[in-house]
N, C-alpha and C positions, 0 to 999 in steps of 0.2 A: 476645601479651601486650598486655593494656592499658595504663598509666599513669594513674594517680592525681593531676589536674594539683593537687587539694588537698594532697595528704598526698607524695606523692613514692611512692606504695606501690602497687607491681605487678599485678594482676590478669588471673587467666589467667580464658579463657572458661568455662573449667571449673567453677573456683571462682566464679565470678559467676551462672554458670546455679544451681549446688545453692544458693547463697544467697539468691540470691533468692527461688526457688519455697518456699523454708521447707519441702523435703521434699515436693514437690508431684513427678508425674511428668514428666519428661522431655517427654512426646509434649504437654504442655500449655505449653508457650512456643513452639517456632516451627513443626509442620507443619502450621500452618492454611494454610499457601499451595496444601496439595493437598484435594483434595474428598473424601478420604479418611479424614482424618486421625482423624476420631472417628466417622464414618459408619456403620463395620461393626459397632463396639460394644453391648453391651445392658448398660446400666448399669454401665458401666463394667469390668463381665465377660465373660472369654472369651464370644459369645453361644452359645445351644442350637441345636441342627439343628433347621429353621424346619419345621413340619408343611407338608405337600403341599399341604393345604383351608386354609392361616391368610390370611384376609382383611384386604389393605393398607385402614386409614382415617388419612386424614390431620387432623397437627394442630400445634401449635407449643409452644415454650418457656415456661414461665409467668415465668421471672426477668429477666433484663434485656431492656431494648428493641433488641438486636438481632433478638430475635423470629424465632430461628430456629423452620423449618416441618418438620414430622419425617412418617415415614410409620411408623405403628405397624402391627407383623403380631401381629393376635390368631387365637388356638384355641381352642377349649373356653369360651368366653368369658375368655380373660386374653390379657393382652399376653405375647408372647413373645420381641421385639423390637422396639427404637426407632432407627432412622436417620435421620441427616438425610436433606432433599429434595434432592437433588443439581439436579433443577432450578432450584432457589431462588438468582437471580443476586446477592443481597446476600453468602449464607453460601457459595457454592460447594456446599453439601450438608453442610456440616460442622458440630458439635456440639462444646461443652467440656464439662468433667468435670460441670458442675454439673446442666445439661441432661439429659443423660443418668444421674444418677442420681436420675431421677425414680421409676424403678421401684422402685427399692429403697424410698423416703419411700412410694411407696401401699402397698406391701406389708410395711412394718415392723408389728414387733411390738408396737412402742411405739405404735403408734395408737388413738386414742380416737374408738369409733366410732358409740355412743350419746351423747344429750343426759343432762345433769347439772343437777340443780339443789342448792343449798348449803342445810342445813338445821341446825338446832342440832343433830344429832347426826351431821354431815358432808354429803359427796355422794348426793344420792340418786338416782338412774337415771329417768329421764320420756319420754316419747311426745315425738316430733318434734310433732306434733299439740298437745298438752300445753304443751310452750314455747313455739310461735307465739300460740297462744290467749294465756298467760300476759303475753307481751312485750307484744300488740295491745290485751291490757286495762287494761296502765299505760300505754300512750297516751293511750286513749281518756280516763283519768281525769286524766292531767296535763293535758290539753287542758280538762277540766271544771271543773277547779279552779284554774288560771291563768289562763282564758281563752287571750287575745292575750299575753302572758309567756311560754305556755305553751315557746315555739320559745327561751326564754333557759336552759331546766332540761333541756335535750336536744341529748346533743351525738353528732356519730360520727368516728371515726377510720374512714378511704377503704378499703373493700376494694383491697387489694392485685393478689393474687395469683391471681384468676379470670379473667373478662373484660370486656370492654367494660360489654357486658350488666348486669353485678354492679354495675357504677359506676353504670349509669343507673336501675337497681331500685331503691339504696339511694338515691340522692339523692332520685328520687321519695315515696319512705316519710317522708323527712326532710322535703318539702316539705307535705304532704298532714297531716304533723302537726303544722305549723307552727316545726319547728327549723329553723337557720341555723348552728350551731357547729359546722360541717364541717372537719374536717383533714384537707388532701390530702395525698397522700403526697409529695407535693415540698417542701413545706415543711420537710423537715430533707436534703433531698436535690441540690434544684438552681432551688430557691423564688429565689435572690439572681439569679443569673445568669435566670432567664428575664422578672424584675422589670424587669430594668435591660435588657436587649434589648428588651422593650415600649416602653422611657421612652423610650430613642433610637433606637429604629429602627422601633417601628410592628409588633412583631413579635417574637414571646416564645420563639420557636423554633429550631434552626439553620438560619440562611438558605443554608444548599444541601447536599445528598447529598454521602453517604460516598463516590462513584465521581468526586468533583469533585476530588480530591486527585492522581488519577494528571494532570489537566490543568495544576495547578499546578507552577510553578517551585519553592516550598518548602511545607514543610507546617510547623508548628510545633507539636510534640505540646504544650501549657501544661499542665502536672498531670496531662495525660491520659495514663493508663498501661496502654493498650488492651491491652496481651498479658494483663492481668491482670484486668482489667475488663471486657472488649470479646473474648477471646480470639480469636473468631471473625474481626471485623474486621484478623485481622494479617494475612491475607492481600491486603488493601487496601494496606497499607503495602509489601509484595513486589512490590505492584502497582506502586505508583508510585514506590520507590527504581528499577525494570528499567524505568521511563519518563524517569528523568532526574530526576524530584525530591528536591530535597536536603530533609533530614529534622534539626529541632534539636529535639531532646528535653529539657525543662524539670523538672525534679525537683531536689530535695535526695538523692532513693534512687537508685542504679542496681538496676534492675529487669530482666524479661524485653523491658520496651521499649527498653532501651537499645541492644540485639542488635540492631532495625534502625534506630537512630539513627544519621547522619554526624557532629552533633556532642552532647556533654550539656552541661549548666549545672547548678551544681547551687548554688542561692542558699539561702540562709540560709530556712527556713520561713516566709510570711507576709510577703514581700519581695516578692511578683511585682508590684506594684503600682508599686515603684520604679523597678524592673528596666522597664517599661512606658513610665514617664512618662521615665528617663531617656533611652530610646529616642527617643524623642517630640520632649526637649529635642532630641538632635542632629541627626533631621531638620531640625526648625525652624533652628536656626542654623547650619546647611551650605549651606541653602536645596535640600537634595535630596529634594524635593517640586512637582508640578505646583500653580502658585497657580491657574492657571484654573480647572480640574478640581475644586480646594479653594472654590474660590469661589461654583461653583456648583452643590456637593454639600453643602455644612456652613454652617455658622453660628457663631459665636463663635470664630472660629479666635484671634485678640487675646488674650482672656482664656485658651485654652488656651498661647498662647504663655507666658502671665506665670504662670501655675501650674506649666508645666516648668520656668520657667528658672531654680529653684534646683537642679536636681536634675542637678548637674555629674557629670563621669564618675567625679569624688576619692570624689564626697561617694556615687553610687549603691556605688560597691565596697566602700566602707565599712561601708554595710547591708547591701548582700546577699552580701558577704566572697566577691564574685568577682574575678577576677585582672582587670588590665587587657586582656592579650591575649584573652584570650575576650570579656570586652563588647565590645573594639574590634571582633571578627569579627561578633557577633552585631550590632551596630546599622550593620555595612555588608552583612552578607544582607540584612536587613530593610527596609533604604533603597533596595537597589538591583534587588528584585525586585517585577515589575508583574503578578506573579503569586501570590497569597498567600494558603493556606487557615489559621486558629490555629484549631487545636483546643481547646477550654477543657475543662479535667477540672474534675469533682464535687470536687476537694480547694480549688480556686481563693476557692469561695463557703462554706469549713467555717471560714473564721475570719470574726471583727470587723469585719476589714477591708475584706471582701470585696466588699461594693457597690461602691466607688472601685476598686478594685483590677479588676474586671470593667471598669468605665465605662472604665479607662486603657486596654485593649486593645481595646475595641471602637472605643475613640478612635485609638488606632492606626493598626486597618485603614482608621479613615477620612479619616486625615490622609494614607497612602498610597494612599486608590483601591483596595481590593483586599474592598469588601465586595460587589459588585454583579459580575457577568461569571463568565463562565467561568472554572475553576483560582483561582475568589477567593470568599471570604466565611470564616463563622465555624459552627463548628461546639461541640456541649454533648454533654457526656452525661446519659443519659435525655432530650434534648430532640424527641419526635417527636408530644407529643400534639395529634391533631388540634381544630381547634373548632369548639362547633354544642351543645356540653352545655349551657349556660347557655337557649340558646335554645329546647331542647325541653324542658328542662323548664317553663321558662314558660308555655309551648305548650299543654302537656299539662295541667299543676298548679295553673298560674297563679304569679304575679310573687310573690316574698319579700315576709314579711310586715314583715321589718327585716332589717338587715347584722348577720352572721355575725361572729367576732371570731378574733383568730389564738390559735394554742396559750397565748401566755404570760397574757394576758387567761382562756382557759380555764381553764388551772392556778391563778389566780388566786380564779377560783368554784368551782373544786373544792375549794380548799383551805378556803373560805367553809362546803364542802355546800351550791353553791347549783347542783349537778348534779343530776336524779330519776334520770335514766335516761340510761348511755353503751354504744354499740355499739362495742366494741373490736372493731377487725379486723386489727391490725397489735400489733409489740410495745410496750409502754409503754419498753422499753430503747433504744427506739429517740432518744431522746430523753436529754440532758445531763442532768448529777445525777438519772440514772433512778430510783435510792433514791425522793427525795423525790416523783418522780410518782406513782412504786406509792401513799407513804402517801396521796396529793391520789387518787388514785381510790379509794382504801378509804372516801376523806368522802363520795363517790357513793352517791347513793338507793340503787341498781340497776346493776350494768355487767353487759352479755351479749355474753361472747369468742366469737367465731369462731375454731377452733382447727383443730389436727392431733393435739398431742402432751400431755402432762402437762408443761406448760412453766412459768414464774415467774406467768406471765397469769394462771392459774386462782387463783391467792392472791390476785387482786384481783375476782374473778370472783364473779357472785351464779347466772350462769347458763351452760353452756357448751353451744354448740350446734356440733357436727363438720362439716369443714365437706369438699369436694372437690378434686381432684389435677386438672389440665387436662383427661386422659383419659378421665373419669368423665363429663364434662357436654359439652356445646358453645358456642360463643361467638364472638366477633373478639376480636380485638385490634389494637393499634397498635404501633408500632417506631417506631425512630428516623429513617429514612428517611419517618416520615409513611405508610409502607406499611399496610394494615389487613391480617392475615390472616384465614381462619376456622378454625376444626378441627368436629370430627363426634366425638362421643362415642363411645367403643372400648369401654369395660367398662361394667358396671354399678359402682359404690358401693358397699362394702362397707355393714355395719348403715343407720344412717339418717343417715349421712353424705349433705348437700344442697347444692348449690352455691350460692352467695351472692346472684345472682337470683331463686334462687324462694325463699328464705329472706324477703328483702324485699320479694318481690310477695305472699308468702302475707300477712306481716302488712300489709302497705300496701292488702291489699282486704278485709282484714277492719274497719283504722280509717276506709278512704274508698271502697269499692265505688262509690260514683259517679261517683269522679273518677279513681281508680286504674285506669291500662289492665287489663284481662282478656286479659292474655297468655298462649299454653300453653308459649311457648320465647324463647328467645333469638331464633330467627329471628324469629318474630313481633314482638318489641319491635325488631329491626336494621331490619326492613322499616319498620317505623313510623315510626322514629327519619330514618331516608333519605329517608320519603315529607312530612316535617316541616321539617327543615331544608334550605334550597337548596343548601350548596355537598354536599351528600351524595347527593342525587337520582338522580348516574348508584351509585352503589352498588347493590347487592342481592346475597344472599346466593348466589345459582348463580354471578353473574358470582364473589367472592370465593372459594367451592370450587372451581373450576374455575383458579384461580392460584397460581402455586407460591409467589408471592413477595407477594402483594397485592397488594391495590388502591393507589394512591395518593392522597392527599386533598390538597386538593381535586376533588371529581367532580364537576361539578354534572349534564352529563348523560352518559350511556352513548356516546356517542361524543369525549368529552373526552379531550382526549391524554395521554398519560402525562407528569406535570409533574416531573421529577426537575431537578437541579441547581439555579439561583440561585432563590428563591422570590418575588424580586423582578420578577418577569416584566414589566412594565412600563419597567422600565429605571431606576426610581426607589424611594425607600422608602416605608414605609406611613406613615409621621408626616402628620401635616395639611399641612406643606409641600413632602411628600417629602424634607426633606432631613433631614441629623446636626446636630441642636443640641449644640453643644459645653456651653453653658451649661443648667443645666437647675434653676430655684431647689429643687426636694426633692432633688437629689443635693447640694445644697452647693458650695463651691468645690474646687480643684482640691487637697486635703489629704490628707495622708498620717499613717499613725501605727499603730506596733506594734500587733499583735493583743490585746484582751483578755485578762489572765493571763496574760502573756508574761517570760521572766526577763528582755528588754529593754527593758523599761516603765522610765520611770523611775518608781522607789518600788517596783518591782518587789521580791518574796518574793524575801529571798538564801539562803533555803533552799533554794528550787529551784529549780538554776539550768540546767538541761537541758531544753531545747524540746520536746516530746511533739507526734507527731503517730499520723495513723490511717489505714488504709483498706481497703476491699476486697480479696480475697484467692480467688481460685477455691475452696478449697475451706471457705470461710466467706462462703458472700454474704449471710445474713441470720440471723436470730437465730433464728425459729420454726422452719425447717423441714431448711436444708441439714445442719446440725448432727445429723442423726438418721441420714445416710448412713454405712453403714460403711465405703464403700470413699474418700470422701470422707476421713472421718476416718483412715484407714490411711496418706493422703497429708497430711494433717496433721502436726505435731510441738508439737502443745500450744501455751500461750501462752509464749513466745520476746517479748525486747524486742531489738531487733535496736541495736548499737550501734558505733560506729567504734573501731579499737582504741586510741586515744588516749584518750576518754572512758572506756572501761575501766579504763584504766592510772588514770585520773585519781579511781576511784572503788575504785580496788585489786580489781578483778575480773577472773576468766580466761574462756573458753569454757565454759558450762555450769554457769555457778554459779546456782545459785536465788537470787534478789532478788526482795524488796520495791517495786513501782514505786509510788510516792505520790508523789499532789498534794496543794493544799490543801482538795479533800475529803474524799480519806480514800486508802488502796491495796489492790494486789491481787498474789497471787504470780506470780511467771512465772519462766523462766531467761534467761542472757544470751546472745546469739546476735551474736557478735565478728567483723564485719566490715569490709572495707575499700569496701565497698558505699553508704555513708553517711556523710552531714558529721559532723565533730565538735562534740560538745555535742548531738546530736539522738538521739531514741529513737524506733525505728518498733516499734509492734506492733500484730498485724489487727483489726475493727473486731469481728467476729461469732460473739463465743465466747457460749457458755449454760452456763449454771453447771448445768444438770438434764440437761445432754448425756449419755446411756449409753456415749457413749466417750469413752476419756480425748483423744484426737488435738483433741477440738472441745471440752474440759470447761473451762471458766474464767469465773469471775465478770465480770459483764459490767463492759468499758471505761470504757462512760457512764456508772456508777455513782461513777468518782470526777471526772469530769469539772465542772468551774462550771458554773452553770446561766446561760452567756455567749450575748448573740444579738445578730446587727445587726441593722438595720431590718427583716430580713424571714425572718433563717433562724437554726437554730441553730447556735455556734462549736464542733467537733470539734478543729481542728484549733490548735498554739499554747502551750499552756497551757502553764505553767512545771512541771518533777517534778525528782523526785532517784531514784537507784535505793540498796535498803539492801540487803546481803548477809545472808542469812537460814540457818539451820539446813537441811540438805535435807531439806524437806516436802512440797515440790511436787511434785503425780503428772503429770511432764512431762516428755518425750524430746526429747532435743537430740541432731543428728551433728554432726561438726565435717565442717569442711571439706577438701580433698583427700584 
């Protein structure tokens, strides 16, 4: 039995495993430490007796950047099963639910698999041929009629979900027709945190491998809730608790990462920033810190001092309504280990605060020494995209005709209609008060969705073009380890379903045949792309088939050593002076202050006075596609606000009662899910429900839809926002179990 150091309330592992997963299965929290664990599976189902002639083509995961590497056995031309690569040294061979139910999403029934175009008297069915012609000739005419403008009335949202390839087809197209209003996918994702590791440290990525964890003395999960996120990687963490490293897990939630945490913290939402600097204060005034080492690694160390030292241990527990006994544990781990990986989770940069709140930990590792060496630096999630994009397009395209502008500037000319023409390739829900972007794209000349399913997208849609499943095409990609894989195409495409590279190379050589490479595949644009820019050089596509796990980037030539661990290889950082400027005049000074829409603002809505947060959840990773899996969904339990039972009590609610969650945009139904799992006053529920979802396990109006349309300097606020829960009539088509 656990203890509840908040609440004084018991917690058996029992009850903490089912609460957590929300009804997810069992084998999806801890047996990722064996190579087994999902390996044998085909989508999640018992698998079929494999025919005797099914031919292994290898390929990888399209969803997170763990970039698990799969061996698909196809017959008759279909896949008949997907397993992990068991050679693949990052995953061990192993797969999580979502991976694996990629077969069921290419082979649903819900798939759309002809192009569509919208007409006064609806959908009308068109030639893949027909839509490319169509899209390449409102280019060509926005280009005629703007001129040099033309790149301000054209914008795209980043294919996702294909590969590398797709990224560099599309940017191409965009460049050749002179747009700049590119939205990458990290801008609502992990846009803040790789900002601010550029600004001080020279370097926008995590500066060392996932396998640097078993070297270190402690690891510090910060927001990062790998069983749940990262499933794969929890056999890393098995790794290095049986190596000796102690493990502090950071959340407001206990989760399935808690199971291999030594200690948890669970601060007040939107608080890590304190939690951080108050740390900070007590090295500095213990003096348990090397000043040499400081002296000649960083810069402003003075002015960092005078920015911690209001931030007493009274005043930090105050905020982040943690006990003294536990800050006092955690800021003497932290002080007294020369060995130290902080893992930053995607939730750290979903509030307001988040820029400072990043800069205080990064400032940490580097008041303690522990971002350079071995068993030391800092790790992201999604953080492994290689670089070399900017330069080949130039290369190729030639140099932007002007600067590009971030989303809220975009939503801003949408809202104007000073859009012609947007290539949607991701959800518009992906994004805070999603309501209002749908109506900011309806003011759009022209939008043309890359889809799967009949999802929210197509109501904003003038033209829908289907798009491909990993298995259908070929391509690389990147991981988090900076790894590149490739996969080989296994089936054919159902109807005239096309992958997102030739979609963009078709039109991109119809608007600039002269300047647009004449590629027939991915390999050919990968080989070009390597023979372009230098640090890619030693790359090519045999060397990458022939790897179970990738290549790693940097390569510049084919006998280049594998560069895993600190990325600082030099022994210094990438800034101009190699070192950590503490001071940095665009971060501001060393200030703190409640997240945007927060009930602890002051002036804050006393309407709602219960902190809302969000996140990832295996079987809801994203809006368009996972939501269509039914075995997915079977492990679902609807949308659930998950709440501590004080807050309950406090709102007169029991287990399973349908409620109202609203902010002060608007709400949406769910049930309550009554656990001792979670701070008081806090609401968690997952990030990736679709209201058009065929089952009810994944069926719920989307989150973002009541969410502020709140951003810091670089990303959007998810996480913070102040809510109330209202007890409602039972209408909600949502299953809830209770617990034990």
């Amino acid at each position: 039995m656990r203890k509840d150091n908040n609440t004084g309330l018991k917690i058996s592992r029992r009850s903490l495993l089912k609460s957590c997963l929300a009804g997810a299965s069992l084998a999806a929290i801890r047996p990722f430490s064996r190579a087994s664990a999902f390996s044998g599976a085909s989508a999640l189902k018992n698998p079929p007796l494999i025919p005797p002639d099914a031919t292994v083509v290898n390929g990888y995961c399209p969803f997170c950047q763990v970039r698990c590497t799969y061996h698909a056995r196809v017959s008759s031309g279909r896949i008949v099963s997907i397993t992990g690569n068991p050679r693949n040294r990052w995953t061990g061979g192993a797969m999580c639910p979502k991976g694996l139910s990629i077969l069921e999403l290419m082979n649903s029934k819900e798939r759309l698999t002809e192009p569509m175009l919208r007409t006064e008297r609806g959908w009308k069915t068109v030639t893949y041929a027909e839509a490319v012609a169509l899209v390449a000739e409102k280019l060509i005419t926005l280009k005629k009629e703007h001129g040099p403008k033309a790149g301000e009335r054209l914008a795209l949202t980043s294919p996702l979900w294909d590969c590398r390839e797709s990224e560099l087809a599309a940017l191409m197209t965009m460049r050749v027709s002179g747009g700049v209003n590119i939205m990458p996918a990290g801008e609502v994702c992990i846009s803040t945190t790789a900002n601010v590791l550029s600004m001080l440290l020279g370097a926008n990525t995590s500066t060392t491998t996932v396998d640097e964890i078993t070297n270190a003395r402690l690891l510090v999960l910060w927001g990062a809730n790998l069983a749940e996120t990262y499933p794969v990687y929890s056999r890393w963490l098995d790794k290095a608790k049986a190596g000796g490293t102690k493990i502090i897990y950071i959340d407001p939630r206990r989760t399935p990462t808690s199971l291999f945490a030594d200690v948890q913290l669970q601060p007040e939402p939107g608080t890590d920033g304190v939690l951080a600097l108050g740390t900070i204060r007590h090295i500095l005034e213990n003096g348990l810190y090397d000043a040499g080492m400081v002296g000649r690694t960083t810069t402003g160390l003075e002015a960092l001092r005078k920015g911690a030292s209001p931030w007493t241990a009274e005043r930090v527990m105050e905020i982040t309504r943690l006990g003294a006994e536990e800050l006092g544990a955690f800021y003497a781990d932290v002080a007294a280990s020369e060995r130290t990986v902080i893992w930053m989770g995607g939730s750290l940069c979903r509030f307001t605060n988040g820029v400072q709140t990043i800069r205080f930990i990064i400032s940490l590792q580097g008041l303690t020494g522990n971002i350079i060496g071995s068993g030391r630096g800092l790790l992201t999630m999604e953080g492994g995209k290689p670089e070399g994009e900017k330069e080949f397009i130039d290369a190729v395209c030639g140099p932007a005709s002007m600067p590009g502008v971030n989303f809220r500037r975009l939503l801003a000319a949408m809202k104007k209609g000073a859009i012609d023409l947007l290539f949607l390739n991701s959800s518009y829900r992906r994004y805070p008060d999603c309501d209002a972007v749908r109506e900011a794209m309806k003011q759009c000349g022209f939008v043309v969705y890359r889809g799967f399913y009949r999802t929210d997208e197509l109501e904003v849609a003038d033209l829908f073009v289907p798009a491909t499943y990993s298995p259908e095409s070929s391509g690389s990609h990147y991981g988090a380890e900076k790894q590149v894989v490739w996969r080989d195409q296994a089936v054919e495409a159902p109807g005239s379903c096309v992958p997102d590279w030739r979609f963009y190379r078709d039109i991109g050589r119809l608007v600039a045949p002269e300047v647009y490479p004449d590629f027939r595949d991915p390999a050919e644009l990968s080989e070009l792309f390597n023979r372009t820019v230098d640090s890619w050089n030693g790359f090519s596509v045999e060397a990458m088939r022939k790897s179970p796990d990738g290549l790693v980037w940097p390569r510049p030539r084919t006998d280049s050593p594998i560069l895993t661990g600190s990325i600082f290889s030099r022994g210094v950082l990438e800034t101009e002076d190699g070192k950590l400027n503490f001071v940095l005049p665009t971060l501001g000074g060393f200030s703190w202050e409640y997240p945007r829409s927060s009930p602890h603002r002051p002036k804050a809505e006393k309407d709602f006075p219960l902190v809302l947060i969000q996140g990832k959840v295996v079987t809801q990773w994203q809006q368009t596609m996972t939501n269509f899996s039914p075995s997915l969904s079977r492990m679902a339990r609807g949308r659930l606000v998950q709440v501590h039972p004080d807050t309950a009590a406090a709102f007169n609610l029991v287990h399973g009662d349908p409620v109202r969650l609203e902010t002060v945009v608007g709400g949406l139904e769910a049930r309550v899910d009554v656990t001792g799992n979670i701070r008081p006053g806090v609401v968690f529920t997952a990030s990736h429900f679709v209201e058009g979802s065929p089952y009810a396990g994944t069926r719920s109006r989307a989150l973002n839809s009541i969410l502020p349309n709140n951003w810091d300097r670089v990303s959007a606020q998810f996480n913070g926002t102040g809510c109330r829960l209202v007890k409602v009539a039972d209408s909600a088509n949502i299953r809830v179990e209770r617990e034990g």
